[in-house]
N, CA, C and O atoms as a Maestro MAE file, in Angstrom:
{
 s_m_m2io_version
 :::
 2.0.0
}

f_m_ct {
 s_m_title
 :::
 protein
 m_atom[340] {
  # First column is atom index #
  i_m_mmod_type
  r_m_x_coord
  r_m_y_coord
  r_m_z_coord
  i_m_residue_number
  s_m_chain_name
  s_m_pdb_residue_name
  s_m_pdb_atom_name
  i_m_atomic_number
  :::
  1 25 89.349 97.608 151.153 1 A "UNK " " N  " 7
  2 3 89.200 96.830 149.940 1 A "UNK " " CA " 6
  3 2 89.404 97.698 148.703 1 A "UNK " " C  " 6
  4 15 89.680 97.300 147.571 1 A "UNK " " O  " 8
  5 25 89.223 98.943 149.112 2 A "UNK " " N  " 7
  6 3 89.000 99.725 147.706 2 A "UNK " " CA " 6
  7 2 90.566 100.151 148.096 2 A "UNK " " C  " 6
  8 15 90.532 101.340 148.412 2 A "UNK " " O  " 8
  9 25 91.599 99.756 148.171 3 A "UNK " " N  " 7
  10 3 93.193 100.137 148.192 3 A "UNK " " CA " 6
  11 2 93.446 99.129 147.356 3 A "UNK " " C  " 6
  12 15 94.549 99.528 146.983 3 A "UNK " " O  " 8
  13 25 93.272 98.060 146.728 4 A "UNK " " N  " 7
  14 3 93.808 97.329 145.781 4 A "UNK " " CA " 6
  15 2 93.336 97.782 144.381 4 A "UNK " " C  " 6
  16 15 94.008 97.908 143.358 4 A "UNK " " O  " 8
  17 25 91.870 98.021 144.605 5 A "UNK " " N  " 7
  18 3 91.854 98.791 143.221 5 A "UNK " " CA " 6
  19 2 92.252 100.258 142.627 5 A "UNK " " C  " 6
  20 15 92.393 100.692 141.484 5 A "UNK " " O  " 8
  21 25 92.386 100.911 144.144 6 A "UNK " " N  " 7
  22 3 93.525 102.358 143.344 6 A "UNK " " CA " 6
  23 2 94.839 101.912 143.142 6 A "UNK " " C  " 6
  24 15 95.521 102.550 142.340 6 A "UNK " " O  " 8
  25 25 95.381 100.839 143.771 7 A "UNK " " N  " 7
  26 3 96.839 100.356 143.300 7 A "UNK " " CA " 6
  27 2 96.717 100.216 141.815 7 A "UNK " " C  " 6
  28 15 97.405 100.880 141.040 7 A "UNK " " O  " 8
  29 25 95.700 99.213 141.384 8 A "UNK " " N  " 7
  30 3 95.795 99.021 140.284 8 A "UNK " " CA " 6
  31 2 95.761 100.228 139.265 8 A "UNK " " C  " 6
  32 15 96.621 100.550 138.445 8 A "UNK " " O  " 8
  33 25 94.703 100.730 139.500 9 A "UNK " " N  " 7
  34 3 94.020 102.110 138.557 9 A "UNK " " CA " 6
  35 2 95.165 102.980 138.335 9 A "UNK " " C  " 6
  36 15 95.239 103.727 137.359 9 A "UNK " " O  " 8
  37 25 96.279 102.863 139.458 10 A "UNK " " N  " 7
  38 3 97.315 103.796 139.538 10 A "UNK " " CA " 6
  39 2 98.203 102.773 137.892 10 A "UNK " " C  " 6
  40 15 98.350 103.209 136.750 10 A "UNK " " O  " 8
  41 25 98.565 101.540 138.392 11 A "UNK " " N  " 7
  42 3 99.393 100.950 137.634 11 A "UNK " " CA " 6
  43 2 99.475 101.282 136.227 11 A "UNK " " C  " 6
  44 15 100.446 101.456 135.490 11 A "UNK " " O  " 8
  45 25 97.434 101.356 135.903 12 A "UNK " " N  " 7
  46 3 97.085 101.417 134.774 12 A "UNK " " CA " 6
  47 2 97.127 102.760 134.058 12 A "UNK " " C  " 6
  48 15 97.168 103.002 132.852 12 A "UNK " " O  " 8
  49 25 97.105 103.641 135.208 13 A "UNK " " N  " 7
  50 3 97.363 105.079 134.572 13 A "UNK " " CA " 6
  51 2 99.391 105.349 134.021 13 A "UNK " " C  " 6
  52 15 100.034 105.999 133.196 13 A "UNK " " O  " 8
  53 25 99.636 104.353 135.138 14 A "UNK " " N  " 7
  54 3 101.035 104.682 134.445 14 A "UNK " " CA " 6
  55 2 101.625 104.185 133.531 14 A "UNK " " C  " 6
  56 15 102.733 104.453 133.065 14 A "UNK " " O  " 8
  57 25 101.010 103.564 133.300 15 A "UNK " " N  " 7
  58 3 101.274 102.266 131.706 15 A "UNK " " CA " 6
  59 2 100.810 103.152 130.371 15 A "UNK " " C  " 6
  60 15 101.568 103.312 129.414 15 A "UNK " " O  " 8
  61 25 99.283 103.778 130.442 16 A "UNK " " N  " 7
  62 3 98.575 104.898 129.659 16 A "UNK " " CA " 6
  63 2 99.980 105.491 129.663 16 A "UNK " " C  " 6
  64 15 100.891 105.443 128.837 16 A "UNK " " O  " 8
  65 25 99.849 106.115 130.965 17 A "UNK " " N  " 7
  66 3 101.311 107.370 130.461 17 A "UNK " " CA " 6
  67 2 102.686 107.090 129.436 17 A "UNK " " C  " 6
  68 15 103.161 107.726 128.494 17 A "UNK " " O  " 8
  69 25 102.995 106.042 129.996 18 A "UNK " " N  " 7
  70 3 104.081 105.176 129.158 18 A "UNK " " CA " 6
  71 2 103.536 105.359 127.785 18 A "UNK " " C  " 6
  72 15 104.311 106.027 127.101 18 A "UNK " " O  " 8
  73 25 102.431 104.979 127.138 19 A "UNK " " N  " 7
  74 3 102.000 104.273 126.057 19 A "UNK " " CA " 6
  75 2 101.428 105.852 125.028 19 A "UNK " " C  " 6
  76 15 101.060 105.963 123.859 19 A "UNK " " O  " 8
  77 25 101.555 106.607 125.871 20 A "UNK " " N  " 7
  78 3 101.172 107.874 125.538 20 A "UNK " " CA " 6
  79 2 102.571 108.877 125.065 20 A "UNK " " C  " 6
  80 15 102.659 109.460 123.984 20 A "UNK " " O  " 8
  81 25 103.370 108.892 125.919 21 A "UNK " " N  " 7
  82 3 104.695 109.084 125.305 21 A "UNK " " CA " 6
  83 2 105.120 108.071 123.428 21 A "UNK " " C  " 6
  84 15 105.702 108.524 122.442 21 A "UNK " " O  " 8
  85 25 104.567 106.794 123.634 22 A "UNK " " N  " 7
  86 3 105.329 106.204 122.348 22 A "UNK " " CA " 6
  87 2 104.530 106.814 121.219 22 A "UNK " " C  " 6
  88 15 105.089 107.105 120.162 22 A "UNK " " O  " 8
  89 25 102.270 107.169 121.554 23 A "UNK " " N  " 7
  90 3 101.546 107.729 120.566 23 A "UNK " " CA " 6
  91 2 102.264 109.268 120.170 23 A "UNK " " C  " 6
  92 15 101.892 109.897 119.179 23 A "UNK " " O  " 8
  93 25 103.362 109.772 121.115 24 A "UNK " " N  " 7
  94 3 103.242 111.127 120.411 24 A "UNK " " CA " 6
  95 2 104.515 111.257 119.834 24 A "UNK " " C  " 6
  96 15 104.696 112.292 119.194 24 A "UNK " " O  " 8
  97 25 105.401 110.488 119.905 25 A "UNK " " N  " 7
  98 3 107.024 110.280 119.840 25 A "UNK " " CA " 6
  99 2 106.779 109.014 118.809 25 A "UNK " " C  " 6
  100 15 107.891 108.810 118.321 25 A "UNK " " O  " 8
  101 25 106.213 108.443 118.471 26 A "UNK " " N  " 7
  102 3 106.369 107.227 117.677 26 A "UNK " " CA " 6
  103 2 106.673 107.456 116.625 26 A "UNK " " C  " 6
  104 15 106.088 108.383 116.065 26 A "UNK " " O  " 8
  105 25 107.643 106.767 115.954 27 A "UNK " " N  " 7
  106 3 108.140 107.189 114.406 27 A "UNK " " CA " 6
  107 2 107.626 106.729 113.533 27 A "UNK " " C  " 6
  108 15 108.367 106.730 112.550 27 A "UNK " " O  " 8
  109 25 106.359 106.162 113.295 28 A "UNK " " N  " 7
  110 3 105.896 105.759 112.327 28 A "UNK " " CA " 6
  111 2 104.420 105.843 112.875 28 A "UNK " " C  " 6
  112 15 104.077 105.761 114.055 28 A "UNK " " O  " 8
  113 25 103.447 106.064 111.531 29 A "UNK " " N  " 7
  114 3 102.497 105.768 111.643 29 A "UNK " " CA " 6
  115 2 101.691 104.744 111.956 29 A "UNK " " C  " 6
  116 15 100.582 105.203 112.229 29 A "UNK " " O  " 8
  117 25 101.723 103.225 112.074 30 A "UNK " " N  " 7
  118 3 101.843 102.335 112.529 30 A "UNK " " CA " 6
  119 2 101.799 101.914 114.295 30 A "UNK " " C  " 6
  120 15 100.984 101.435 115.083 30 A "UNK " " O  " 8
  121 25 103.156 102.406 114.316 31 A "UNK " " N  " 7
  122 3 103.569 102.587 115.985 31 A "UNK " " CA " 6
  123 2 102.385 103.521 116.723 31 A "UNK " " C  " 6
  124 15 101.846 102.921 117.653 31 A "UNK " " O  " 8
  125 25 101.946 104.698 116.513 32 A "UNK " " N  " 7
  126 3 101.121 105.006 116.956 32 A "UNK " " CA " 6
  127 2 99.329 104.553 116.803 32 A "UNK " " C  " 6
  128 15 98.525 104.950 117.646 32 A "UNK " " O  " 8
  129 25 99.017 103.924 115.939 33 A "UNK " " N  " 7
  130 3 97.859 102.985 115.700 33 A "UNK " " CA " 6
  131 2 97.854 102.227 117.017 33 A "UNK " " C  " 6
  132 15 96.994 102.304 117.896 33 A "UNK " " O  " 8
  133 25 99.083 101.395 117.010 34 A "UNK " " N  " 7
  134 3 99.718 100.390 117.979 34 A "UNK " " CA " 6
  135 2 99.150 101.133 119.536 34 A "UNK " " C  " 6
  136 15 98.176 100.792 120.207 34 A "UNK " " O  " 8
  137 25 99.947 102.027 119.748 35 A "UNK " " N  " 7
  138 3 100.053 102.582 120.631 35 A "UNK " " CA " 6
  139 2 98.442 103.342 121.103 35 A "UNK " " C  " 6
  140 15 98.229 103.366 122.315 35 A "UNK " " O  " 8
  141 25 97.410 103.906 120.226 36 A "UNK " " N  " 7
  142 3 96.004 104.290 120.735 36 A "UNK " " CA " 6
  143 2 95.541 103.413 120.704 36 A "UNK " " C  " 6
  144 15 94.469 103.410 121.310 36 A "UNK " " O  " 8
  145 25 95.838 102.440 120.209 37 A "UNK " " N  " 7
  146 3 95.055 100.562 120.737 37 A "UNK " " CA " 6
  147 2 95.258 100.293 122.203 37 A "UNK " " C  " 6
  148 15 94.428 99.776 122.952 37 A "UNK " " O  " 8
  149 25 96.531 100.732 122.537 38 A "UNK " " N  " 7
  150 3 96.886 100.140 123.896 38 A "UNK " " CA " 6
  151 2 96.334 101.204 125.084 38 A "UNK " " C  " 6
  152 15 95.910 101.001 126.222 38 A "UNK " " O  " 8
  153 25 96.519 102.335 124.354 39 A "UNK " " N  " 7
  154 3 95.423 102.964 125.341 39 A "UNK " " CA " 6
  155 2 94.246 102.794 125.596 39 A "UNK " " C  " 6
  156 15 93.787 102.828 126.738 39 A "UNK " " O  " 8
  157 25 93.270 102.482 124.048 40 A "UNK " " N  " 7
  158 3 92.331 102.299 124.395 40 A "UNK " " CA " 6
  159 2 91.776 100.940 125.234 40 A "UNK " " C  " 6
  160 15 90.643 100.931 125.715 40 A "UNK " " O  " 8
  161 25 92.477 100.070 125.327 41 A "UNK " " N  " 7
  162 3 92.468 98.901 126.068 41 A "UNK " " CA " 6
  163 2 92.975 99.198 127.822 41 A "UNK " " C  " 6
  164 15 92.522 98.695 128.851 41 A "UNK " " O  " 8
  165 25 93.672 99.837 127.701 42 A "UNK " " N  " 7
  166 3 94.325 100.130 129.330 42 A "UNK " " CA " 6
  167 2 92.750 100.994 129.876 42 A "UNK " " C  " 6
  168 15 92.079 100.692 130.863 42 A "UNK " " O  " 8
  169 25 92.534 101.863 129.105 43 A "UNK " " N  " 7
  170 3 91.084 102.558 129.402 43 A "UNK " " CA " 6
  171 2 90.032 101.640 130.186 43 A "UNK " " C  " 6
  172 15 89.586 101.574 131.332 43 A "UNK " " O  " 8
  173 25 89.845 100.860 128.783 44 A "UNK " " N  " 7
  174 3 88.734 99.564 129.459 44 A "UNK " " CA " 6
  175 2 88.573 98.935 130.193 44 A "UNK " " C  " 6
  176 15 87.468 98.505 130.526 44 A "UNK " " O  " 8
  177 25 90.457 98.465 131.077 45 A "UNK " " N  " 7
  178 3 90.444 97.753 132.132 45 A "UNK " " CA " 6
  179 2 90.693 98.963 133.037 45 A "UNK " " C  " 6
  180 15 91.515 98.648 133.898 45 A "UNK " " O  " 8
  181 25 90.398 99.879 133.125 46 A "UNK " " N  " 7
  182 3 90.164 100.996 133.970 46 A "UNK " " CA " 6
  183 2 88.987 101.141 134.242 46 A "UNK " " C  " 6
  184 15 88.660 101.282 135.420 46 A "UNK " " O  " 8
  185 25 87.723 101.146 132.877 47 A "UNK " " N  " 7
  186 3 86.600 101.178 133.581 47 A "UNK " " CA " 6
  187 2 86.109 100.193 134.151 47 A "UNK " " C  " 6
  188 15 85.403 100.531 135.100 47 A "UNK " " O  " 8
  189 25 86.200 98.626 133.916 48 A "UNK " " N  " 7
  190 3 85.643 97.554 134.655 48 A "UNK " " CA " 6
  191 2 86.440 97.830 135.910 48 A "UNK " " C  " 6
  192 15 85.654 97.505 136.800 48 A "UNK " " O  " 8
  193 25 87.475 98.215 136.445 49 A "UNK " " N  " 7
  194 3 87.911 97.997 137.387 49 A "UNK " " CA " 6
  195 2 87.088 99.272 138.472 49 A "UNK " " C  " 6
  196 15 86.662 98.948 139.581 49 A "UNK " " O  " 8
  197 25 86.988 100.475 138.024 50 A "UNK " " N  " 7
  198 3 85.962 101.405 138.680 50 A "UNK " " CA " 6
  199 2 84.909 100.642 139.246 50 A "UNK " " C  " 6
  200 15 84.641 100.676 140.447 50 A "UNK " " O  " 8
  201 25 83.980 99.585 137.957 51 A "UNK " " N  " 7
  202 3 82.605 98.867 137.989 51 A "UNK " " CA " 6
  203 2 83.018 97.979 138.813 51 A "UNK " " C  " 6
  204 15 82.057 97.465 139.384 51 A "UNK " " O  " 8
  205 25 84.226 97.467 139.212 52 A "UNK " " N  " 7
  206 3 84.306 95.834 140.053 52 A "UNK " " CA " 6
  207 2 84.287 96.744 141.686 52 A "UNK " " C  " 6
  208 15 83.625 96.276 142.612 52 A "UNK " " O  " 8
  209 25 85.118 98.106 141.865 53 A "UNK " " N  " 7
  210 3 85.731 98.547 143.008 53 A "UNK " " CA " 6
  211 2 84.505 99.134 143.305 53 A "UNK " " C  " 6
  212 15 84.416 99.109 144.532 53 A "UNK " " O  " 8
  213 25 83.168 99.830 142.657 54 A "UNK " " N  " 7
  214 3 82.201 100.504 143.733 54 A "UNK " " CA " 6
  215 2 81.477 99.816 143.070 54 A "UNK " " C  " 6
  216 15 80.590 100.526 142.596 54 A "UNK " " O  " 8
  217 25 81.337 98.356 142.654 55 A "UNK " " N  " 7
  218 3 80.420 97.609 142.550 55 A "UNK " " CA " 6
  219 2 78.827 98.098 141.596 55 A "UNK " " C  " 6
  220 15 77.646 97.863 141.854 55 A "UNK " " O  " 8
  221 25 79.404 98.761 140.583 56 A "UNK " " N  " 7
  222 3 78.122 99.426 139.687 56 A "UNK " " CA " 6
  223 2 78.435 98.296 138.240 56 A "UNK " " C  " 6
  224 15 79.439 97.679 137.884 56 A "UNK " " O  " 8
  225 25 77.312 98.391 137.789 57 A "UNK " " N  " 7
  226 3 77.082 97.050 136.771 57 A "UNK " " CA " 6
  227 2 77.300 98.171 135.481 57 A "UNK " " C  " 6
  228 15 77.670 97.841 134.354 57 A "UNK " " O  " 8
  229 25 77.016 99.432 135.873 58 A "UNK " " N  " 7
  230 3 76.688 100.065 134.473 58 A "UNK " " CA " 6
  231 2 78.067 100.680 133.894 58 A "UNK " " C  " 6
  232 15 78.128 101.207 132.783 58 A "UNK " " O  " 8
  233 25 79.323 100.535 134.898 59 A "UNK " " N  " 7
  234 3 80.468 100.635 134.540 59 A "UNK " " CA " 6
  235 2 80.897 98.939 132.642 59 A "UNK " " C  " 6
  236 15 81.373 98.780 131.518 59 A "UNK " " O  " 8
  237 25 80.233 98.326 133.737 60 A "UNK " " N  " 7
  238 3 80.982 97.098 132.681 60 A "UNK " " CA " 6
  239 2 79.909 97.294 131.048 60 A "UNK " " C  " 6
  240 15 80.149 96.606 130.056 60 A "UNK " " O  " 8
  241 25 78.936 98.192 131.083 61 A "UNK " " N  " 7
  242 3 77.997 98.379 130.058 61 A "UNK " " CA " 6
  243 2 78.871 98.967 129.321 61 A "UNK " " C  " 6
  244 15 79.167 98.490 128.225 61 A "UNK " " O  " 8
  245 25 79.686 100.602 129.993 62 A "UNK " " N  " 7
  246 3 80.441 101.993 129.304 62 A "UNK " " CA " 6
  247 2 81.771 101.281 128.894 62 A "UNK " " C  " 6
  248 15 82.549 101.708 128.041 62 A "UNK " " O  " 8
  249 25 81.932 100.066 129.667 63 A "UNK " " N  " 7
  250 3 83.485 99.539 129.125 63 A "UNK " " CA " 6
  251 2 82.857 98.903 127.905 63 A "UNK " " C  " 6
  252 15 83.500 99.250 126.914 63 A "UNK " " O  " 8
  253 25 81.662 97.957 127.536 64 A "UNK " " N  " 7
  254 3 81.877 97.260 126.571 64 A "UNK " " CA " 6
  255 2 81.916 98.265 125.150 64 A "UNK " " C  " 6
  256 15 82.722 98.303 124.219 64 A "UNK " " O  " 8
  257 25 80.475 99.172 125.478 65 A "UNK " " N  " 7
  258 3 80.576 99.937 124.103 65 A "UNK " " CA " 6
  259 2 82.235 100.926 123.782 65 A "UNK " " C  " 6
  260 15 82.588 101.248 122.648 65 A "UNK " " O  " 8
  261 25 83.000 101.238 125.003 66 A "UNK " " N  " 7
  262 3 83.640 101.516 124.510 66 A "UNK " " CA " 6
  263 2 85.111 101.207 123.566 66 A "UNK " " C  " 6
  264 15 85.854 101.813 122.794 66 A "UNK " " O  " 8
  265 25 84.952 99.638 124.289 67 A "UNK " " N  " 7
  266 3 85.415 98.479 124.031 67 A "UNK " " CA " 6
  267 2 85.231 98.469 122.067 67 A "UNK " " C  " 6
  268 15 86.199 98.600 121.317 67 A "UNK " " O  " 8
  269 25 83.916 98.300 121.633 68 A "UNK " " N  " 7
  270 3 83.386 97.711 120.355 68 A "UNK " " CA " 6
  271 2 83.737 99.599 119.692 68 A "UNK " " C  " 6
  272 15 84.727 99.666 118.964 68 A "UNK " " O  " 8
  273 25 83.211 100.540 119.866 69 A "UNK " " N  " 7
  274 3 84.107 101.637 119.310 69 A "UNK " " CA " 6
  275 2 85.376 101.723 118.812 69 A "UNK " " C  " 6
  276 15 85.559 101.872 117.603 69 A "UNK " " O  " 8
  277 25 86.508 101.627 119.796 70 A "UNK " " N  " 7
  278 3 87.997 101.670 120.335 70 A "UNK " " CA " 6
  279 2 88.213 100.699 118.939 70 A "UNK " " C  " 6
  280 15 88.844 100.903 117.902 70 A "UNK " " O  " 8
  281 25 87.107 99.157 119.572 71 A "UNK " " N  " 7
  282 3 87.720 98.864 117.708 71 A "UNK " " CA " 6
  283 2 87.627 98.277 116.821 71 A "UNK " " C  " 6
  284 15 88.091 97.288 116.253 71 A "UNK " " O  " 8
  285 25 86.418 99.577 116.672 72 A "UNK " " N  " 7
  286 3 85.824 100.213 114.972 72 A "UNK " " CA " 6
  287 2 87.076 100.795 114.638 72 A "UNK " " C  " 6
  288 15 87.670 100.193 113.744 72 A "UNK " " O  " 8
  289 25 87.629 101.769 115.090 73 A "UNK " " N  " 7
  290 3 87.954 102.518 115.305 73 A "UNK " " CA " 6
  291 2 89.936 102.511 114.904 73 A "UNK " " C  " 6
  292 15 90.798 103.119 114.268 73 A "UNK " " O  " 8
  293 25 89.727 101.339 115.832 74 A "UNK " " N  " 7
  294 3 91.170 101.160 115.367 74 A "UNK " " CA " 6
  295 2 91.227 100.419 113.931 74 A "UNK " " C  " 6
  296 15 92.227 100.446 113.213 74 A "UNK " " O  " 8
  297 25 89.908 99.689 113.577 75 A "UNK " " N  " 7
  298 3 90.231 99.133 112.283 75 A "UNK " " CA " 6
  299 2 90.284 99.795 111.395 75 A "UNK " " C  " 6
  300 15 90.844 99.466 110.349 75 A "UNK " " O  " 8
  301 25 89.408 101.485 111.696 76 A "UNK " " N  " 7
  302 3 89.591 102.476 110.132 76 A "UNK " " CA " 6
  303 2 91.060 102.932 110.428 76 A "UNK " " C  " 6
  304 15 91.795 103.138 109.462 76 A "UNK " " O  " 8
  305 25 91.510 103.095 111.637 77 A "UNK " " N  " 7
  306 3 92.858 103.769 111.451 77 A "UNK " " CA " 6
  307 2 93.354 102.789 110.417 77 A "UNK " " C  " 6
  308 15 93.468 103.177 109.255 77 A "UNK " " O  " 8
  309 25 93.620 101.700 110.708 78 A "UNK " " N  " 7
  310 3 94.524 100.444 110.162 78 A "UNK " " CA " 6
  311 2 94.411 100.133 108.917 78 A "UNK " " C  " 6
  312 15 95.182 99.439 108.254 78 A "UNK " " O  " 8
  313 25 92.986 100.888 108.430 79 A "UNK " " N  " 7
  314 3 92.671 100.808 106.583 79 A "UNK " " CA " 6
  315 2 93.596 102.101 106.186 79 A "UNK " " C  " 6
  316 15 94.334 102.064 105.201 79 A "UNK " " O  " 8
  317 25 93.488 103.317 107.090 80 A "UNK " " N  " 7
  318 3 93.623 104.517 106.289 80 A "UNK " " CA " 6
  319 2 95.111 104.489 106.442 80 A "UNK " " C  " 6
  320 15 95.928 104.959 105.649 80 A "UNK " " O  " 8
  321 25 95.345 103.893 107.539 81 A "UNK " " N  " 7
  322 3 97.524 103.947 107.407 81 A "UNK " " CA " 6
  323 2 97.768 102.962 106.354 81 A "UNK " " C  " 6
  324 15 98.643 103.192 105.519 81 A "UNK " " O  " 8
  325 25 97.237 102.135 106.322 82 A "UNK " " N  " 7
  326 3 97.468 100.404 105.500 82 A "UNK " " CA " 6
  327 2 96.892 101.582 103.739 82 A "UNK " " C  " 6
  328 15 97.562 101.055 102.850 82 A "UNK " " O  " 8
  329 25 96.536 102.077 103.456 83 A "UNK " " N  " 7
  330 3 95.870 102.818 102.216 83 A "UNK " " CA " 6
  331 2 94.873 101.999 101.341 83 A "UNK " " C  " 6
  332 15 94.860 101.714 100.144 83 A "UNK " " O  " 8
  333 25 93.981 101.710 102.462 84 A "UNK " " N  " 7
  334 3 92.874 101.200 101.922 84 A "UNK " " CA " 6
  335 2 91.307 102.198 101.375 84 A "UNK " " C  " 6
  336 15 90.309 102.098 100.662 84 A "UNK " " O  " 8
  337 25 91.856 102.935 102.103 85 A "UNK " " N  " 7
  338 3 90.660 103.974 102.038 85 A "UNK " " CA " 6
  339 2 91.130 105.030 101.444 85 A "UNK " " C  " 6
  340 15 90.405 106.008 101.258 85 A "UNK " " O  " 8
  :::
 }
 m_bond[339] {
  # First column is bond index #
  i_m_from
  i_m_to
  i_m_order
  :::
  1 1 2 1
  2 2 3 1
  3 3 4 2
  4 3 5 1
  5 5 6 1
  6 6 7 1
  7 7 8 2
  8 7 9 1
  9 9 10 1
  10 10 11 1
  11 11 12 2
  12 11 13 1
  13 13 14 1
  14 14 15 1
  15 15 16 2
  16 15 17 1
  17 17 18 1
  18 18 19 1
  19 19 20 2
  20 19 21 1
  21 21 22 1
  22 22 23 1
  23 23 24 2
  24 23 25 1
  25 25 26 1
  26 26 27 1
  27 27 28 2
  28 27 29 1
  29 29 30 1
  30 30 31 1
  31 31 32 2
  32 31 33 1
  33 33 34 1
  34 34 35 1
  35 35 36 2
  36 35 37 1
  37 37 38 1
  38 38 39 1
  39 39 40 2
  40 39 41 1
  41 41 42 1
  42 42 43 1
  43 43 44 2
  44 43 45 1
  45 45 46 1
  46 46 47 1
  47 47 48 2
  48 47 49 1
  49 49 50 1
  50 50 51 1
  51 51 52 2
  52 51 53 1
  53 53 54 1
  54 54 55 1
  55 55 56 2
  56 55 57 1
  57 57 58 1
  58 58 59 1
  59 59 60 2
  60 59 61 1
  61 61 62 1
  62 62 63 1
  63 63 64 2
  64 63 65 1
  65 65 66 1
  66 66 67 1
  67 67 68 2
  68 67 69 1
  69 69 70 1
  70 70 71 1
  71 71 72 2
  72 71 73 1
  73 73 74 1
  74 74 75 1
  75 75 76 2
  76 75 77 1
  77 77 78 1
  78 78 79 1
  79 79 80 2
  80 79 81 1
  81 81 82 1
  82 82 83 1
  83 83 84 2
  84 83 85 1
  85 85 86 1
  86 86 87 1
  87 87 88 2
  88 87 89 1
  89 89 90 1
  90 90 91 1
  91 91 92 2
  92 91 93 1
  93 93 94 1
  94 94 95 1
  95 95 96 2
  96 95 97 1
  97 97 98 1
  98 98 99 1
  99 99 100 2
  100 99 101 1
  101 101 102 1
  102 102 103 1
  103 103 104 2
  104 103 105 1
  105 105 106 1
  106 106 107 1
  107 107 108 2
  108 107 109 1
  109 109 110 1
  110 110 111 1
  111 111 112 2
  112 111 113 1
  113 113 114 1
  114 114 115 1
  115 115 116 2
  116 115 117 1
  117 117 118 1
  118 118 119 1
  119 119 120 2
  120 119 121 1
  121 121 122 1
  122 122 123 1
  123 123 124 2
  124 123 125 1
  125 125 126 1
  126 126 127 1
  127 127 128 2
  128 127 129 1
  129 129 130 1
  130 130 131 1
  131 131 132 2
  132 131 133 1
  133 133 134 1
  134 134 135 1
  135 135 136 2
  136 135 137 1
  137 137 138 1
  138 138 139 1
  139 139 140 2
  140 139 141 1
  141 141 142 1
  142 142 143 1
  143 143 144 2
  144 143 145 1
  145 145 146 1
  146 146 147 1
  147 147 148 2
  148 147 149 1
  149 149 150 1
  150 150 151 1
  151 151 152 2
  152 151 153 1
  153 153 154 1
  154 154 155 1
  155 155 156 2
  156 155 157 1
  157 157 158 1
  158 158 159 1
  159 159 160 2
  160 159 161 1
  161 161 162 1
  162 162 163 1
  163 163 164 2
  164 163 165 1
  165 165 166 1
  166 166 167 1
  167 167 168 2
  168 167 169 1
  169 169 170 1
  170 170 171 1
  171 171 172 2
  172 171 173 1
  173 173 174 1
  174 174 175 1
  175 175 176 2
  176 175 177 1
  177 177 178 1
  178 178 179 1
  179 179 180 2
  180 179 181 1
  181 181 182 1
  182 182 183 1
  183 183 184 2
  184 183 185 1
  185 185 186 1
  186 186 187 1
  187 187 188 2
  188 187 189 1
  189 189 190 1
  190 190 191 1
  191 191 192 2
  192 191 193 1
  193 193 194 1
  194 194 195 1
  195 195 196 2
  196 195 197 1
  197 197 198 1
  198 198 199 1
  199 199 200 2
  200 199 201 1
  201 201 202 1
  202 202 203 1
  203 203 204 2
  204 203 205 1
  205 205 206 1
  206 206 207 1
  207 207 208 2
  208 207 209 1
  209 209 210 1
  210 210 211 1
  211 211 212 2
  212 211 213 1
  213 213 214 1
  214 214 215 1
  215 215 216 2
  216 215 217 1
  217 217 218 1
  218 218 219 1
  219 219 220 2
  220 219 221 1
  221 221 222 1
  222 222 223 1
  223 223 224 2
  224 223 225 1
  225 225 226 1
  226 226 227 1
  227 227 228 2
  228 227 229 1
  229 229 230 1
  230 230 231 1
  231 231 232 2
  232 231 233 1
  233 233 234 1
  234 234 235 1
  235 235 236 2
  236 235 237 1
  237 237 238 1
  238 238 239 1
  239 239 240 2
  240 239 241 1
  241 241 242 1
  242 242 243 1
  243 243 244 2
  244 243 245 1
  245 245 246 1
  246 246 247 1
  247 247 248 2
  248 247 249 1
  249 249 250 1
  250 250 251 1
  251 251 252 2
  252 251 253 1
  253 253 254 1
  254 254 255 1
  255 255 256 2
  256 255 257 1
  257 257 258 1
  258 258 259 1
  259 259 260 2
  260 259 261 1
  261 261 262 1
  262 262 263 1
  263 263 264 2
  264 263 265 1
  265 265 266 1
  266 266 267 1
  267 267 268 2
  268 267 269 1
  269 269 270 1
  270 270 271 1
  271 271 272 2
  272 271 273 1
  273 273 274 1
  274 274 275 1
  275 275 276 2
  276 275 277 1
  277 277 278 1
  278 278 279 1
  279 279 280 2
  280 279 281 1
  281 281 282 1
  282 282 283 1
  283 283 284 2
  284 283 285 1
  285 285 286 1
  286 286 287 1
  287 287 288 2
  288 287 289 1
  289 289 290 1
  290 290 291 1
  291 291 292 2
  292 291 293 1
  293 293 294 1
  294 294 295 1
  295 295 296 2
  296 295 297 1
  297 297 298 1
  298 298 299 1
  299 299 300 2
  300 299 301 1
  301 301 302 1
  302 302 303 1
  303 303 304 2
  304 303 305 1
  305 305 306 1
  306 306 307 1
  307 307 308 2
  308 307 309 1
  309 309 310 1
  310 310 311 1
  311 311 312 2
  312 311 313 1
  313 313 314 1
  314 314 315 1
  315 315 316 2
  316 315 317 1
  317 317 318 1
  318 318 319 1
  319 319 320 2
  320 319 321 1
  321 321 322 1
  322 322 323 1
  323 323 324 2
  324 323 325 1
  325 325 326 1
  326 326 327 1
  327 327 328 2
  328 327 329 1
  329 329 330 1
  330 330 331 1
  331 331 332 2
  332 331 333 1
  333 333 334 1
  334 334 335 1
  335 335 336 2
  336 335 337 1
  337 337 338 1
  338 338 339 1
  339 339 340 2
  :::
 }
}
C-alpha cells in the first residue's frame, strides 16, 4: 500500500524539481514569486501525503501551518515585487 504513495511523493518531487529550475532561471521577478508558490504547495501535498501513507494525524497539523505561512509569505513577496512596501 505504501508503493502508491512513494509513486506519488516521487511525482511530486519531480514537479518541485521542474518548478525549481523556473525559481532560479526565471526572468522576472514575478515568475519566481509564481514559482516558490508552487513549491510551496507541491511541499504541502507532500506532507499530507507522508500523514495519509503512515497514517499520523500530526503530519496534516505541519501541512496546515505550513500551508497558512507559505501564504503569509507569498503575500509579502507579492507586496514587495508589486512595490507596496
Amino acid at each position: 500500500m505504501i508503493d502508491i504513495w512513494e509513486a506519488a511523493l516521487a511525482v511530486l518531487f519531480i514537479l518541485i524539481l521542474v518548478v525549481l529550475i523556473r525559481l532560479l532561471k526565471g526572468p522576472t521577478a514575478p515568475d519566481r514569486v509564481v514559482a516558490l508558490d508552487a513549491i510551496n504547495t507541491f511541499t504541502v501535498c507532500a506532507i499530507l501525503i507522508f500523514g495519509v501513507a503512515y497514517q499520523e494525524t500530526v503530519y496534516v497539523d505541519v501541512a496546515i501551518v505550513y500551508a497558512l505561512l507559505s501564504f503569509v509569505g507569498t503575500l509579502y513577496l507579492a507586496k514587495l515585487v508589486g512595490g507596496d512596501i
